[in-house]
N, C-alpha and C positions, 0 to 999 in steps of 0.2 A: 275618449271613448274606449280605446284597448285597455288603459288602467279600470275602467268601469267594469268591463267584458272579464278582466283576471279579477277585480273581488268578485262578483258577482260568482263566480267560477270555484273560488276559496270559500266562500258563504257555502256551498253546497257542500266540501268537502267534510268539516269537522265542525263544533263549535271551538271557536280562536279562545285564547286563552292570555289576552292580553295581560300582564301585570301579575299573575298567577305565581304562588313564591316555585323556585326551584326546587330540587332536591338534591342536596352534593351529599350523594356515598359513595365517597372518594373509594375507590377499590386499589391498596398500594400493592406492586409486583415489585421487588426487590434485585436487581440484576446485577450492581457490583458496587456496593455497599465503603463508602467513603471516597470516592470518586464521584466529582460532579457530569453529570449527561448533561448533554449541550444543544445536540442537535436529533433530529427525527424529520425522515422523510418517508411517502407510502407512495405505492402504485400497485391498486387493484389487490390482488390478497397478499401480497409483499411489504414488508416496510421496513427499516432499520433504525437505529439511535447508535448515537456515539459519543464520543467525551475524554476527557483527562484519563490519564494512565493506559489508553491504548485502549477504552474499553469501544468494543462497539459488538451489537446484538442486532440479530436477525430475525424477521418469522417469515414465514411461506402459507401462515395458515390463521389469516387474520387475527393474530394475536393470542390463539390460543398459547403458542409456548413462544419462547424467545431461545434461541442459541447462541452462546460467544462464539465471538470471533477472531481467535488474531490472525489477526492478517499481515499483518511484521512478522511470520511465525522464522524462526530462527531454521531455517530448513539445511542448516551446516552442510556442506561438500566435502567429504572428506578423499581427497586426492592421492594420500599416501598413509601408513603404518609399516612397523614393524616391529618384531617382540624376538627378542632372545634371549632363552632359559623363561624364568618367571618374567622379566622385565620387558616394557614396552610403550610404545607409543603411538599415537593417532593424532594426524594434524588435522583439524578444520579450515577452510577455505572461507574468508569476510563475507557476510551478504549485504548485498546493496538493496537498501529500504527504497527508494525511492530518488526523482533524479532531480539536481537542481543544483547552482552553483558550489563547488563543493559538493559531489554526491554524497548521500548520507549512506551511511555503513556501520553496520556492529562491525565490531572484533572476531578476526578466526578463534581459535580454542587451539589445543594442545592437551591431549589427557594423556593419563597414564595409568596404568597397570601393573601391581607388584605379585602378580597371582596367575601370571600364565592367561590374560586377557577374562577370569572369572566376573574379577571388579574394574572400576575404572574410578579414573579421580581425575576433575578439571586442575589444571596447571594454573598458577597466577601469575598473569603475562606481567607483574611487575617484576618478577625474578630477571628477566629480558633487560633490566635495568643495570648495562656494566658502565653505564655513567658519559662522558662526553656530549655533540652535540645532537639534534633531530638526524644529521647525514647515517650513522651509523649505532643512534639511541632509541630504538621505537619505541620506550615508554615519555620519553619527551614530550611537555606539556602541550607543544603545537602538533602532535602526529595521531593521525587517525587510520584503523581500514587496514589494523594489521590482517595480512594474508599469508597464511605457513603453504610453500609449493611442496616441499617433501623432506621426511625426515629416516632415521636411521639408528637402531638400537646397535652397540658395540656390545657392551656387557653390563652390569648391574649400576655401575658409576656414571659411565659415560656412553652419551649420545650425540646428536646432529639436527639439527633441524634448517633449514633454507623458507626465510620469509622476506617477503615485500611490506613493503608502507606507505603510506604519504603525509609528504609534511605539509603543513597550512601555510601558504605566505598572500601575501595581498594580493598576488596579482593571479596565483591561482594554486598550484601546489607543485610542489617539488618529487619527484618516484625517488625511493631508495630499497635498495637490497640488499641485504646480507647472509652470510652463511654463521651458523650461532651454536656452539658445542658447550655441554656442560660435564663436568667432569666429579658433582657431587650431586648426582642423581636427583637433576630438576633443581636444586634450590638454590641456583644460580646459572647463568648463561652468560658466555664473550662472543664477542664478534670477534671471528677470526678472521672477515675476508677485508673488512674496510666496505666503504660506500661502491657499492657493484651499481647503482645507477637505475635503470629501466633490465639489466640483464632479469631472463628469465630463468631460474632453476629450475628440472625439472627430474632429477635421479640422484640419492647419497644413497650409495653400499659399501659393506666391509667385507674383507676375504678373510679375516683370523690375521690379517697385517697390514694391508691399508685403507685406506678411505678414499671411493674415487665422487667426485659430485664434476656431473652435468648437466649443460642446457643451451641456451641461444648463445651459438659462437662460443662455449665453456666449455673446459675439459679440466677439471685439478684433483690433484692426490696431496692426501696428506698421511701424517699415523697420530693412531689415539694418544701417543707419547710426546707430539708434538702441536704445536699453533700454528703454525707454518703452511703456508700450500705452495705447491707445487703446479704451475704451470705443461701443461702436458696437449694441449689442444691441437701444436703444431704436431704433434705423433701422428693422426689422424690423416694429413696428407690429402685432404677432400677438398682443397681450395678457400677454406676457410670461410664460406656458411652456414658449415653445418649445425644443424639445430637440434641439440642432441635430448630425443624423449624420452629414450630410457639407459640403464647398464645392467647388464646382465656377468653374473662372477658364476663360473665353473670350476671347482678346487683352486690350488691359489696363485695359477699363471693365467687361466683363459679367459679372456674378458669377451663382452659381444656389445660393440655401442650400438644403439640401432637410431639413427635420427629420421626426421620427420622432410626431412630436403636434400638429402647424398644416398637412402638408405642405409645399411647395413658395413658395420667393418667389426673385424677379430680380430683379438689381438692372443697370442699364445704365452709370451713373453710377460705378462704381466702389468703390458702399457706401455712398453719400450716401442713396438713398429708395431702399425696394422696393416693388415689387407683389406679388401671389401668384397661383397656379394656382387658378383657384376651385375647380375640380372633382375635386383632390387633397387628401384627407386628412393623409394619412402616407406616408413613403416612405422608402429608405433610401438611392436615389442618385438622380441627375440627368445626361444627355448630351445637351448639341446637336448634334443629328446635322447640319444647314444651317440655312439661315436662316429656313429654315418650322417645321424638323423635330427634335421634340423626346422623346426617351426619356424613362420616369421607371421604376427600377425599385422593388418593394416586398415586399411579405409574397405570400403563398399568392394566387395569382388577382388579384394589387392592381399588377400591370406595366403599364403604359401607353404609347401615344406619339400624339401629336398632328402631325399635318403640315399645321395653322395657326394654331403659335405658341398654342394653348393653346387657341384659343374652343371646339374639338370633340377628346374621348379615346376613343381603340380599346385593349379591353382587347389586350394580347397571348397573351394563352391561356396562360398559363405559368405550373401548379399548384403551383408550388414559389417559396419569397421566392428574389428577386434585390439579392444584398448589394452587388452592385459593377457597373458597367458601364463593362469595365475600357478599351474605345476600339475602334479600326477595324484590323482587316489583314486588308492583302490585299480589298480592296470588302469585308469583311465585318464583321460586328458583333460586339463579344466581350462575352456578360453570363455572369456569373460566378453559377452558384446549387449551395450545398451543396460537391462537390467535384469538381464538373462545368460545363464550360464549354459555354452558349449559343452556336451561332453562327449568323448570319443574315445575308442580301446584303444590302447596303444599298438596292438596287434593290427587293427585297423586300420592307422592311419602308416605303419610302415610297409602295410601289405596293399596299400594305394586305393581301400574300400573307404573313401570318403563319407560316412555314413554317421552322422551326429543326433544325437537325443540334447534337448534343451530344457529348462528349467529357468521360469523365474521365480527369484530369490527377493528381489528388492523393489526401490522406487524409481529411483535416478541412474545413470549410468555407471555403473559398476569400476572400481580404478584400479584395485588393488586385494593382493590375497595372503594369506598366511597359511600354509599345509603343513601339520604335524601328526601323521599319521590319520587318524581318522577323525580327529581335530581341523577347522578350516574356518578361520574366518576372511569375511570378504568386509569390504569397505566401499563406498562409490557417494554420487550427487545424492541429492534432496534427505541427510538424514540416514541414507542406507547404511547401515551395521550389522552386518548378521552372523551367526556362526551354527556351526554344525557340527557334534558330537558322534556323528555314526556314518562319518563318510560321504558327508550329501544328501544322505535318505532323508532330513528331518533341518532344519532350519527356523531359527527363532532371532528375534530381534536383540541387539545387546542394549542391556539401557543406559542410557546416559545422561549423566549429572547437568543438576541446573547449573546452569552458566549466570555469574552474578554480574558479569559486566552486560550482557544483554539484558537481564530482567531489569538493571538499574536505568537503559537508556525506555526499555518501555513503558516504564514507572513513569515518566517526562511526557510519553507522545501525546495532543493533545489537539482533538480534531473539534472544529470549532463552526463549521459550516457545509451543509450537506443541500443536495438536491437531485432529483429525478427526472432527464427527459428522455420521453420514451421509454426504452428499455437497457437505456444509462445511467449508475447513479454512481454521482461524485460528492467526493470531501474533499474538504481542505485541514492542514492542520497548523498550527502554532508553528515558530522558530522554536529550537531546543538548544536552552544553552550549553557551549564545546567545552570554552575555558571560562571556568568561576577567576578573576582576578581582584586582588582583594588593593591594590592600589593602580589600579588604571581600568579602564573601559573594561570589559568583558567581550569575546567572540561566540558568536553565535551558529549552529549549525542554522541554514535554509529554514522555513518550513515549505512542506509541501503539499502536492493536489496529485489524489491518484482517483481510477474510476475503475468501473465495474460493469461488467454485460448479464453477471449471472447470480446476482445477488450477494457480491461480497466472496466466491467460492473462490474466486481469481481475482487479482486488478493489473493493473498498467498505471503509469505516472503519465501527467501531462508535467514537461520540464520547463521547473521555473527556473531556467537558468538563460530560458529565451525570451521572458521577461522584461523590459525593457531596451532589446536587441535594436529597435525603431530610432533611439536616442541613444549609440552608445559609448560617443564621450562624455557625455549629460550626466554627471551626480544625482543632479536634483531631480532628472526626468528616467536614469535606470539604475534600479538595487542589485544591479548585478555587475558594478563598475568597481573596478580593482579597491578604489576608495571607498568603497561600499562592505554593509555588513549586516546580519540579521533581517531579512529580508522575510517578512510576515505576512503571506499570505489570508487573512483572516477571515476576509467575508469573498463569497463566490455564489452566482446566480448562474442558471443554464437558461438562455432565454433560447433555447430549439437550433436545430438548422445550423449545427456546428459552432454556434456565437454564444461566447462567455463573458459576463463580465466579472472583473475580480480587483478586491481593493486589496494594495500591499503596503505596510510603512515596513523601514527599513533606515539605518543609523550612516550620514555622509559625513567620514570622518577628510577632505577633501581639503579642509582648511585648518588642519587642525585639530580644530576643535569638533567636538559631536556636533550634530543638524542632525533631527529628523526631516525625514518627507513622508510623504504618501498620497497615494496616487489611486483614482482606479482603470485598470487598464482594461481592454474589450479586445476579443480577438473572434474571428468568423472561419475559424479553420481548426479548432478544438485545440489552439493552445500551439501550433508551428509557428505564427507571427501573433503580434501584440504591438496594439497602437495607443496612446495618450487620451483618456475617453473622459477625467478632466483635468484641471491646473492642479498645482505642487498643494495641497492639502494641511501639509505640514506636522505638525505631529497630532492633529485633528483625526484622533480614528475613528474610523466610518464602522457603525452598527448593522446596520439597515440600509438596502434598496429596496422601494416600492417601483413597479411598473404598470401601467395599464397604457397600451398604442403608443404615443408620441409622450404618453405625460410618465415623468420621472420623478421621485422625490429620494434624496440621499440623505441620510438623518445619519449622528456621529457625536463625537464631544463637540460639544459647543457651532453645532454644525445641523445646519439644515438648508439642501440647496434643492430647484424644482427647475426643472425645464419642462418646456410644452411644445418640444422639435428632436423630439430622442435622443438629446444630448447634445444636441449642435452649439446650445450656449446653455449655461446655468446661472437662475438668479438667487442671491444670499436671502435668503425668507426666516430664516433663526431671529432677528431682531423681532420678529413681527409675533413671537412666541414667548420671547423674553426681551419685551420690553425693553427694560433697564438694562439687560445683558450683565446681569449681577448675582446670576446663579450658577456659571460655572458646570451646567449640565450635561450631561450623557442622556443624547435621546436613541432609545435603545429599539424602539422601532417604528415605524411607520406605516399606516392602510389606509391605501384610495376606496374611498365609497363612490354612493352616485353619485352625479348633477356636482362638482366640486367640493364633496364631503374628503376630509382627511381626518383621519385619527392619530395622534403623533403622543407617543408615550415616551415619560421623559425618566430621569433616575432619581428627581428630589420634590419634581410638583405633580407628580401623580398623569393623568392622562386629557389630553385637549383636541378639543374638537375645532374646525374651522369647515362650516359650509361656504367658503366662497373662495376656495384654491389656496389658501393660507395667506390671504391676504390678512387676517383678521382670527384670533384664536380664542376660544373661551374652555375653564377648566372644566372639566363634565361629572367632576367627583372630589372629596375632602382629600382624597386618595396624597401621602406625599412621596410616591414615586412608585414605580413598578418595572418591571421587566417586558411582556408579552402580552398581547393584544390579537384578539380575533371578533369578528363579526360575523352574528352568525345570519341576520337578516335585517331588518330595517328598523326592528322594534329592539334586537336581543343580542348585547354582549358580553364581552366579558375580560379582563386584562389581572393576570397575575404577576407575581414578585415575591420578596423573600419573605415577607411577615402577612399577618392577616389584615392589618392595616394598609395593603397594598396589593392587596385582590379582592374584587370585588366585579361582581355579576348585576347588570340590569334586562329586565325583561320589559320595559316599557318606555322605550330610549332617556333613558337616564334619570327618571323625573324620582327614581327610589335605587335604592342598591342593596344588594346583598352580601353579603358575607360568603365568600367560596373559597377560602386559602386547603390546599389539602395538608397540608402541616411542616412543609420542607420548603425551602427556597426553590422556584422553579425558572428554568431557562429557557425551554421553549414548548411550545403546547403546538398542538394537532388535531387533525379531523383525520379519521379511521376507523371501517366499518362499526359506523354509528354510535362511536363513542369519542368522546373528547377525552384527550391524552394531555397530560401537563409532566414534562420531561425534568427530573429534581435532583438532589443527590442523591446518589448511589441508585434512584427506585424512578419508576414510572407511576402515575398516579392516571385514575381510568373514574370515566361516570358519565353513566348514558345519555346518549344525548335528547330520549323521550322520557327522560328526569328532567330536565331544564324546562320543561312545560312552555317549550320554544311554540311563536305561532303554526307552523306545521310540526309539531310534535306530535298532535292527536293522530293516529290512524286516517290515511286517508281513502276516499271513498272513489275504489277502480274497479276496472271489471277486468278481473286477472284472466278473464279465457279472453277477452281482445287484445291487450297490450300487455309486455313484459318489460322489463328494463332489465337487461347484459350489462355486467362491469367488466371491461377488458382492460390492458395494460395503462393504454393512452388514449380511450374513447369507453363512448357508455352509447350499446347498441337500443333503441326504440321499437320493440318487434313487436308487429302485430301477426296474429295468431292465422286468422283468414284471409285479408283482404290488405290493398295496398292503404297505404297513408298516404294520404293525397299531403297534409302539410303539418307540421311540426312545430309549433311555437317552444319558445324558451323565455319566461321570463324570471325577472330580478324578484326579490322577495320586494322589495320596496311598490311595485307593480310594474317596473318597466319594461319593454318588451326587446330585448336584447337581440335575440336571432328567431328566422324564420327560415324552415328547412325544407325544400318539396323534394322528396326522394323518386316518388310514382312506382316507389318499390314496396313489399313490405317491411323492411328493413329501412329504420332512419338511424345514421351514424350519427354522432358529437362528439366531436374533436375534443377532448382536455385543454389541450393548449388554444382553442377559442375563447375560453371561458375564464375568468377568474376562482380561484379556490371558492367553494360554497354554496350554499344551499339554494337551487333555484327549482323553480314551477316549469315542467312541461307541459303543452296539450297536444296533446297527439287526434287529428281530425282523420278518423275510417269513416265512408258511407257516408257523409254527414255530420256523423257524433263525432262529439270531444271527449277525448278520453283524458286522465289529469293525474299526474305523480308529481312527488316530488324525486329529485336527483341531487348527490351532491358531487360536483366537482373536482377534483385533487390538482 
């Protein structure tokens, strides 16, 4: 009777339009042309696509425009420069993409400057190449996540620079440091310190005769005329933790170390004996402002200056840490905090009127500064480079050259499964291969899973490096075990409520020889633990999860498994598809319909229907293989792939098909405002969906001053205009009556995640009357 009551209900809407041909004009958008798009996900007027080479595109405004995205943007820290005469330097700081065993990392940079900082030019970190092994070689085949701490211009030939690395070993990675001077202007680099370990560097300066480099527990001097260091830490006299942040050179005896755990010591002598600031802690810089008059900047409230030489300090009032204090223009004082520049007269601050004018300049925290007269550039986090011609008055961005070792790793990135709950959307991406090996196995970097709160503007990693934590002397049950390697996150599902499921294969080199596995894992805390959700899969990769309540189907290479207990056990159902098991198939996805309907599309026999749980399969088109599959109601689907002989549209459950290929190989398809999306290379391809002369395509017949339908993020509001809705029907296109909702408000919610993706029938009962739209789902 309720299936009678909903035709009966659809009779008055339109006339149906059963068997009726479609109309595919395909409408192509072009977004990043020779890159395959892979994945597309939407919520409410938001949606994104992503894919090979790092591409991924956004809109906020249902589709009218799409914007790139990167989001690996190279946002370089630059911690340190310096330039003398024409010649100079700028070191970048690694940035970490994303977390997961082995964290992945671009390469810091190293530029340079023959023009007094005008131009700049990337450095080629194979120059870094003075031969030996990963301990003190950072260009070494196994070392990744070079990070330059600080460097140091001498004169036109010869510099300095102090960088970290890591090297890959099985069981996890090795830290090394070095200090690396070159003496023919960049086109070569030596390690002069040898393997420093986990030491931190954090200051190289020259006086016009030596070279002093410090940092955690360091203190050494060398001269540009020599390789050699000099050991000088025991000078210091502070008990031997000190952690030295910066050095400061006053003509060519006065030094000021200023560390971050003893505070402050001076040395007169040139590094021979120091004294210390008794009445400073910690601090992160040091200026002589004369010969009374002495800055010290530090943390929150911890800035100081003394004008006698130290026996008495005046806080400077200045609630925020001062990282640098970067010198004098113009009578005034430049301290650097956050990404905002301090200024103060000089007059000022020896006359104890603490009184500061600020300025932001940048993005990130500001580190570092260059004053030459009315010339001033500054350096800090996120990218910040700026300079200033006229004193300060005016500041502009310095530009800076593409860097080819990061555009080559993002050329590789390669996200491959995306999804939306609530007002979270995640991807997952591919492994990226480390090391090409041309006679043994090859190393892989991770791939990873990161998400988003606000559309892509920002993300967060969930780390796979906690991946199989559940089992983890287990090869076969964790890809993050020392023996383990390439670890490929590939498919990811958000089923709500903090719970993920995600399948990973991954290479166990444990005996030897290569094993794949693969597994998929579930975890109910967004990715902090992870538990075995089924057995070892083997190098069987998983395409497709379908879900509806308890029932599961996992579709893959040669792989099709169904449970009907949300995964308590799983039964092998792939025989009952193929037979003979003599096709060797990728079934590449999977759709639960009603009453034990499944749709299972495969990569060589086109697309198969089983109404009775997949017990039993019949082929439903000539189709010999396809990609993606959607349903769009009981009567009308549709399943594309790379040629036209492998997309194909029925509007009268299968008894005729149509030809709909839009001309490009496509990957995955979508529903968005009211148009079907099929995701290809390089392009998106678009055609409405009251083209497809779907059974509710006609115009349906409501009375817009009673009911409205509201799309919101993760629900579709039912509001009546006057009067309360006593109750709320939802049914299936097939007629079935799925939910029933009494609100006794005028306002009826629907939850998204009650509902499967698609197109259903509301009635909304006010006063009596049924009121009737349709709704689709996401």
């Amino acid at each position: 009777m309720k299936n009678f009551t909903l035709l009966t209900i659809l009779s008055l809407l339109s006339v149906i339009t059963f068997g009726q041909e479609a109309t595919f004009n395909w409408v192509q958008t072009e977004l990043n042309p020779g890159h395959n798009l892979k994945t597309m996900s939407s919520k409410g007027n938001e949606a994104f696509i992503a894919g090979y080479g790092n591409s991924l595109f956004t809109t906020a405004d249902n589709g009218e425009n799409w914007k790139a995205v990167n989001i690996f943007k190279a946002e370089y820290s630059f911690p340190d420069f310096s330039i003398k005469g024409n010649t100079g330097y700028a070191v970048g700081s690694r940035v970490q993409l994303y977390d997961a065993s082995h964290d992945v990392y671009t390469n810091g940079i190293i530029l340079k400057t023959n023009d007094a900082g005008a131009t700049w030019t990337n450095i080629d970190l194979n120059s870094l190449n003075n031969g030996g092994d990963a301990s003190v070689n950072p260009t070494d085949t196994l070392c990744y996540g070079l990070d330059f701490l600080a460097v140091e211009t001498v004169n036109d030939s010869v510099a300095y620079c102090a960088l970290r690395w890591n090297e890959y070993t099985e069981a996890g990675k090795n830290d090394h440091v070095g200090i690396f001077k070159t003496a023919d202007s960049a086109k070569s680099w030596i390690n002069i310190s040898g393997d420093l370990g986990s030491t931190y560097i954090k200051s190289i300066v020259y006086n016009d005769s030596e070279v002093f480099i410090g940092g955690n527990k360091y203190f050494m001097k060398t001269t540009p005329d020599s390789n050699e260091l000099t050991d000088i830490f025991a000078s210091l006299n502070g008990g031997g933790s000190e952690y030295i942040w910066d050095i400061t050179l006053r003509g060519d005896s006065e030094l000021y170390v200023t560390t971050s755990t003893k505070g402050v010591f001076y040395s007169t002598d040139g590094g021979e004996t120091f004294n210390k600031f008794g009445t400073i802690t910690s601090a992160w810089d040091t200026y002589r402002l004369n010969d009374s008059t002495v800055v010290v900047g530090g943390g929150s409230n911890k800035s100081y200056v003394t004008t006698d030489n130290g026996t008495t300090w005046n806080s400077l009032g200045i609630s925020t840490s001062i990282w640098e204090i970067a010198g004098e223009v113009n009578d005034s004082l430049y301290l650097l905090a956050g990404a905002t520049i301090y200024k103060i007269a000089v007059s000022d601050i020896t006359s104890g009127n603490y009184s500061f004018n600020t300025q932001d300049v940048a993005y990130g925290n500001l580190n570092d500064a260059y004053i030459d007269g009315d010339k001033v550039f500054i350096v800090g986090n996120d990218l910040s480079f700026v300079t200033s011609t006229d004193g300060g008055q005016n500041w502009s961005d310095v530009t800076i050259p593409e860097i080819a070792p990061y555009t080559e790793l993002m050329e590789n990135i390669d996200f491959v499964a995306s999804g939306w709950a609530g007002d979270t959307a995640y991807l997952s991406l591919n492994r990226v291969k480390f090391v090409d090996y041309s006679d043994k196995d090859d190393i892989y970097w991770s791939g990873g899973i990161i998400y988003s709160t606000d559309n892509w503007e920002t993300y967060k990693t969930v780390d796979v490096a906690k991946v199989g934590k559940a089992n983890e002397t287990d090869p076969a049950m964790n890809p993050n075990h020392e023996k383990c390697n390439a670890v490929n996150p590939s498919y990811l599902i958000d089923l709500g409520n903090k719970t993920l499921l995600l399948w990973a294969g991954w290479f166990d080199y444990s005996t030897g020889a290569k094993v794949e596995h693969s597994m998929v894992f579930k975890t109910e805390d967004t990715g902090k633990n992870w538990t075995p959700f089924t057995e070892d899969l083997g190098s069987n990769y998983l395409q497709d999860i379908a879900i509806d309540g308890d029932l599961i189907y996992l579709g893959g290479k040669d792989l099709l498994l169904k449970s009907t207990n949300a995964g308590a056990s799983f039964t092998n159902i792939y025989p009952n598809l193929d037979i003979d098991e003599d096709d060797d198939m990728f079934i590449n996805s999977v759709w639960i319909g009603d009453e034990g309907e499944v749709f299972v599309t495969t990569s060589v026999d086109g697309v198969y229907k089983s109404v009775d749980g997949g017990d039993t399969f019949t082929q439903i088109s000539d189709a010999s293989g396809s990609t993606v599959f959607y349903k769009f109601d009981h009567n009308s689907y549709i399943f594309l792939g790379s040629t036209s002989g492998k997309s194909l549209f029925t509007n009268n459950d299968g008894e005729t098909w149509q030809a709909c290929h839009p001309g490009a190989a496509v990957f995955d398809i979508n529903i968005y405002n009211e148009k079907l999306y099929a995701i290809a290379r390089g392009s998106i391809y678009t055609v409405d969906l009251n083209d497809l002369e779907l059974t509710t395509s006609s115009p349906l017949i409501t009375n817009s001053n009673v009911i409205k339908l509201q799309y919101h993020t993760d629900h579709i509001n039912v509001v009546s205009s006057n009067n309360y809705i006593e109750s709320c029907y939802v049914y299936s296109m097939s007629g079935k009556l799925v939910n029933i909702v009494k609100p006794n408000s005028n306002i009826c919610r629907l939850n998204n995640y009650d509902y499967k993706p698609g197109l259903y029938i509301i009635s909304a009962e006010v006063e009596g009357q049924k009121y009737v739209d349709k709704v689709v789902f996401k």
